[in-house]
C-alpha positions in Angstrom: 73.0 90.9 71.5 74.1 94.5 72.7 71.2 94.7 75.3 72.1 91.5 76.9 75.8 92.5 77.1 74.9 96.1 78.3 72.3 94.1 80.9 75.1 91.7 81.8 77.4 94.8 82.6 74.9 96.6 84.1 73.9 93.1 86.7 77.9 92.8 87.2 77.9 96.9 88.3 75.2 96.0 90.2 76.8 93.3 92.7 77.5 94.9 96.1 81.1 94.4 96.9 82.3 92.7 100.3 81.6 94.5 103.7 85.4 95.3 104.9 85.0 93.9 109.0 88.2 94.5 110.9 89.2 93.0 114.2 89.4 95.0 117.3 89.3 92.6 119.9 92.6 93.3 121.1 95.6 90.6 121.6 93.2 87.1 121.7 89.5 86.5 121.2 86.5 84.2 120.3 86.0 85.1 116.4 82.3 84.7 117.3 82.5 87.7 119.5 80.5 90.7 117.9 82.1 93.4 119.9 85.7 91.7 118.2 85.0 93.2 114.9 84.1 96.8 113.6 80.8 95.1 112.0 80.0 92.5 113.8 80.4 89.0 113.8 81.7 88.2 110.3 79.6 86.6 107.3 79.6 85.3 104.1 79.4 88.7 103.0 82.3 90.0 104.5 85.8 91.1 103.4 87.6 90.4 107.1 91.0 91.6 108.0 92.9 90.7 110.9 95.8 93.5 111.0 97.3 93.5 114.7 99.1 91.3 116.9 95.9 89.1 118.1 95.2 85.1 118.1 91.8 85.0 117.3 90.3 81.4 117.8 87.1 80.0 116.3 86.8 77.6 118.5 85.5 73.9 118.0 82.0 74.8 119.8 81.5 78.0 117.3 79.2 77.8 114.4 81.1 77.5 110.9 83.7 80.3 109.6 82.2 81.9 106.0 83.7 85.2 104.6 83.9 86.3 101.3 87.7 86.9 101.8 90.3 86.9 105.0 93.6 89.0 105.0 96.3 88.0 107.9 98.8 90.9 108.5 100.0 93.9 106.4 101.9 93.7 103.4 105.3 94.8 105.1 104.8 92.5 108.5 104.1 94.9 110.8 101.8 92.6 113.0 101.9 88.9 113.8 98.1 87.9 113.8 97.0 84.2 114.2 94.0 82.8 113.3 93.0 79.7 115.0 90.4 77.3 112.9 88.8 74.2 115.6 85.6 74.3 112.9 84.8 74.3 109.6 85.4 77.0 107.6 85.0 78.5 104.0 87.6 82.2 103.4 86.5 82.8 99.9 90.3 84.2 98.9 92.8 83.9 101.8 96.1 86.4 101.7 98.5 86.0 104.3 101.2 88.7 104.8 104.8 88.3 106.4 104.9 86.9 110.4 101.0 85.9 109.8 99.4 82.8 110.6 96.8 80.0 110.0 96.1 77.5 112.6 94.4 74.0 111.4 93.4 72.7 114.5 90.6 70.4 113.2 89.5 67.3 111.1 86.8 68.7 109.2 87.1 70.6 106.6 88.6 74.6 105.4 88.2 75.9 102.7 89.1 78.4 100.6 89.0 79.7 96.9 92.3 80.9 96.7 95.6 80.6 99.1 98.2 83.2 98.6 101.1 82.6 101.3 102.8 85.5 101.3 107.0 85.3 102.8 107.3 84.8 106.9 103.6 83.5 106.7 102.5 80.0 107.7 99.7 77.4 108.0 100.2 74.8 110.6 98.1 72.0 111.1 98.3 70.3 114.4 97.9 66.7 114.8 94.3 65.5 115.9 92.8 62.1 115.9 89.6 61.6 113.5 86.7 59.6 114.8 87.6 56.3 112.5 91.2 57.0 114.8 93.3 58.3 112.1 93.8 62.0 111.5 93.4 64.1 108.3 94.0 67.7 107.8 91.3 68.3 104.7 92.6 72.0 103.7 90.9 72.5 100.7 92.0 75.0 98.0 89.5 75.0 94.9 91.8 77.8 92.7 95.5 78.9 93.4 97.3 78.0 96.4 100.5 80.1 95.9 103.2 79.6 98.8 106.1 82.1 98.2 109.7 81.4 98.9 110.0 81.5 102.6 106.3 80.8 103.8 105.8 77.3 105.4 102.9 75.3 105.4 103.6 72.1 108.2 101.4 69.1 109.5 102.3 68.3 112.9 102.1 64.6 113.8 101.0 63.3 110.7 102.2 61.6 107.5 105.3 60.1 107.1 108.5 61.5 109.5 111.0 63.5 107.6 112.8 61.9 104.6 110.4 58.4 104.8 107.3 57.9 102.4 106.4 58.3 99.0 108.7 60.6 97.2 111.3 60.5 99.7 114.6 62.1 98.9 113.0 65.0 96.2 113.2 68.4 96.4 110.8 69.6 98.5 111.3 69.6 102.2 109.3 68.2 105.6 108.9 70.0 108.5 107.6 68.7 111.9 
């Protein structure tokens, strides 16, 4: 029993951690630009932070988003980044900081292990017709999706209008 445990620890030591891959594109850029990151075009593998005042756009043409993790921003809001989703995309555990931003701008599906929306940040998703003619935003969260006080999350065109549908009336609040 001690050699398996010391084996397991040993395996788990083992495990490389993520690649940090920063973005250096300047104020806007295709996410699938290599020269827009200190390591390239990110990966699975990758720990990605987007720390300046940039919209980066995966765009709907781009091959799928996969990182291992995605910061938005610094803890104290120093920078506004944007990131702009028109194709599927996994983000392993997703932090945005204050004045950040996530842009749904699709119908298939993101992803992410964990969503931690930190004050002053948002997720918008913007209203796009599906090919049955409806429109879905499919944001996915498989762990914790923690939106602090302050953050927003808003789905633009879709659902019901403010203070009409199901559950009209509670606490909670619509934006559109």
């Amino acid at each position: 029993m001690g050699v398996l445990r010391l084996a397991a620890v040993l395996l788990a030591l083992a495990a490389p951690a993520a690649a940090q891959n920063t973005w250096v594109g300047g104020a806007s850029g295709d996410w699938h630009q290599g020269a827009n990151w200190s390591a390239g075009v990110p990966g699975p593998a990758d720990a990605v932070l987007i720390d300046a005042d940039a919209l980066v756009v995966a765009y709907a043409t781009n091959p799928a988003v996969s990182v291992a993790s995605l910061v938005l921003g610094d803890a104290v809001g120093t920078f506004a980044p944007a990131l702009r989703l028109s194709t599927t995309a996994s983000l392993g555990v997703a932090r945005l900081h204050p004045r950040a931003a996530l842009q749904l701008d699709t119908t298939v599906q993101i992803a992410a292990a964990d969503l931690f929306l930190e004050a002053g940040s948002s997720v918008t998703a913007y209203s796009l017709p599906s090919v049955d003619g409806g429109g879905a935003v499919r944001l996915a969260v498989a762990g914790t999706l923690d939106a602090a006080a302050g953050s927003t999350i808003t789905a633009r065109g879709r659902g019901y209008a403010a203070g009409a549908g199901p559950g009209a009336g509670g606490a909670g609040s619509v934006t559109e």
